[in-house]
Phi, psi and omega in degrees: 000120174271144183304118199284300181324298171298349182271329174282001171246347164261312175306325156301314182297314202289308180309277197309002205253320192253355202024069176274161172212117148334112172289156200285356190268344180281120178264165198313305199268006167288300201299332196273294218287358167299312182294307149351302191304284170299337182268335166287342169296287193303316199281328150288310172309350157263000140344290177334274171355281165345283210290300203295346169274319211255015161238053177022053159070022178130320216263043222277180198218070160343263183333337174270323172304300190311297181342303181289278157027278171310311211269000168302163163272016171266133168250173196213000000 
């Protein structure tokens, strides 16, 4: 779940950034949490995704796994 505050303060740098202006009948926090949405939508389905490339669709290949595994900065 993403942070409505950060997201209404990153949605002001990006307007100011294109120098957009909010049409006035749209209310602010209607625009974060409507953006919420979509980017959570969007953000489980490339979840989704993910997890199906990376244990191959069922089938994972442990050994390409240990690999990433190893080459993270986490330690293990």
């Amino acid at each position: 779940m993403l942070d409505r505050d950060v997201i209404e303060e990153y949605l002001g740098w990006e307007f100011d950034e294109l120098e957009l202006e909010m049409p006035e009948e749209i209310d602010k926090n209607a625009l974060v949490e409507a953006f919420c949405q979509y980017t959570e939508d969007d953000t489980y389905e490339w979840l989704k995704d993910n997890f199906k490339s990376f244990f191959n669709h069922g089938d994972p290949d442990w050994n390409w796994i240990r690999e990433k595994i190893q080459a993270s900065p986490v330690e293990h």
